[in-house]
N, C-alpha and C positions, 0 to 999 in steps of 0.2 A: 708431337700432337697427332700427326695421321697413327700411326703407332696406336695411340689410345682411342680414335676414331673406329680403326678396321676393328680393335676388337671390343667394343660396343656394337658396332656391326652385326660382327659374328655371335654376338650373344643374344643378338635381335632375332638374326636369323633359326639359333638352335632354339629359342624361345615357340616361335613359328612353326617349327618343323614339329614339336611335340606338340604343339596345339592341334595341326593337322592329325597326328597319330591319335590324338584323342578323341576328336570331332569325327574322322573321317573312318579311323579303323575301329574304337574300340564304342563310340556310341552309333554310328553309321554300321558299322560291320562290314566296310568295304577291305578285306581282305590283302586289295594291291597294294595299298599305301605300306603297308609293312616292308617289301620291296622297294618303294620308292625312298622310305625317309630313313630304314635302318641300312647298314653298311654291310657286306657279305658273310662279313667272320663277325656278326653281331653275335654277343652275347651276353643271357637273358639269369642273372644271379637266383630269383627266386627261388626255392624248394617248390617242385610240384610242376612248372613248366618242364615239358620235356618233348622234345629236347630240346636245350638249353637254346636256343637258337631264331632264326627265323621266321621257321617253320612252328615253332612249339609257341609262338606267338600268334600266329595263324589260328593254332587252336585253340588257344586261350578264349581269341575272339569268337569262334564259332559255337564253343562250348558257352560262355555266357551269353551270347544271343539266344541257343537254344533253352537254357534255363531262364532265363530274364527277357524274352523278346522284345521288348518295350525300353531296352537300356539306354538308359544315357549318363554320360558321363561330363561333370561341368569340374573346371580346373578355378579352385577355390582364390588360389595363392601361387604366384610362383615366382622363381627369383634364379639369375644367370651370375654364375660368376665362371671368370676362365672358360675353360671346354664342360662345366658342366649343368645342369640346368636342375634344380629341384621345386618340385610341385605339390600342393596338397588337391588332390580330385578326388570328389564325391558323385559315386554310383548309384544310379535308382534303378530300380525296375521291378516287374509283375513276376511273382516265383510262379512260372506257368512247367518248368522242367527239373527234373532231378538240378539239383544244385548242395554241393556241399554234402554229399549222402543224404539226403534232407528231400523226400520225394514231395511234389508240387502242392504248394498251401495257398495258390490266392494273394498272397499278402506281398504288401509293395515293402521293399527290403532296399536299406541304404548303407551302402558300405563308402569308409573313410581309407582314402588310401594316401601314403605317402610315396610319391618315385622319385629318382635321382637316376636321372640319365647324363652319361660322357660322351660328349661329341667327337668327332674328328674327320674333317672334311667337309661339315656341313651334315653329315650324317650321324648317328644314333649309333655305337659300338657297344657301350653298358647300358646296362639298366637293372637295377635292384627296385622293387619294390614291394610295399609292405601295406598289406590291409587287416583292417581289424576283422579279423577273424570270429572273435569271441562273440563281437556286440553282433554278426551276421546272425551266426548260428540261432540265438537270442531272440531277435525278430523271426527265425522262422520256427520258431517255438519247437528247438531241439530235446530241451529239456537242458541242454547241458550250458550251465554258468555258473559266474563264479560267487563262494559263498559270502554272504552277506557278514559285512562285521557285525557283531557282539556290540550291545553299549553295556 
């Protein structure tokens, strides 16, 4: 029973720690937390982070504050199993900077994201994550989606 205790625990706690990375780094923009809840040799799956890493997290976050300054991000759904934690969180914010090659339209833009982070130690070592891309671009009136079925 303690056995199944600690790691309810520990699923509590990886639960907590991305709730902080979300609140604190990526709607906050406080940059430290990325240090405090990912592990040294984090590393960041995405296409387009780079580098893959800590630091390309870092930017991530500065990069959508600068395009989005108003972001916030609210964590939909999320559910622990073992060492790994996955979440569905939804992004808002004011397109006030280059975003997506897509240069500044005004218009409040909500991106759907799915992540799947792997803990180990309490800390954050993977993370893949996947936003809809397509339905962004869309809101910021790219021009580019996708074609409409035929009836």
């Amino acid at each position: 029973m303690a056995t199944l205790d600690s790691s309810i625990a520990q699923q509590s706690h990886n639960q907590e720690v991305f709730r902080r990375l979300i609140a604190v780094g990526f709607s906050g923009g406080d940059l430290s937390v990325v240090d405090d809840v990912c592990s040294p040799d984090f590393v960041e799956h995405p296409a387009g982070v780079h580098p893959a890493n800590r630091e390309g997290v870092k930017r991530l976050i500065t990069y959508l504050h600068q395009a989005l300054p108003d972001l916030t991000c609210a964590i939909e759904e999320m559910v622990a199993s073992g060492d790994t934690v996955w979440a569905r969180v939804r992004a808002r914010g004011t397109h006030r900077g280059t975003f997506m090659g897509v240069a500044p339209t005004g218009r409040m833009v909500t991106v759907d994201i799915v992540d799947v982070s792997r803990f180990d130690g309490g800390k954050i070592v993977e993370h893949w994550g996947i936003s809809d891309r397509l339905a962004t671009l869309e809101q910021l009136g790219s021009g580019r989606s996708l074609p409409q079925a035929s009836e």
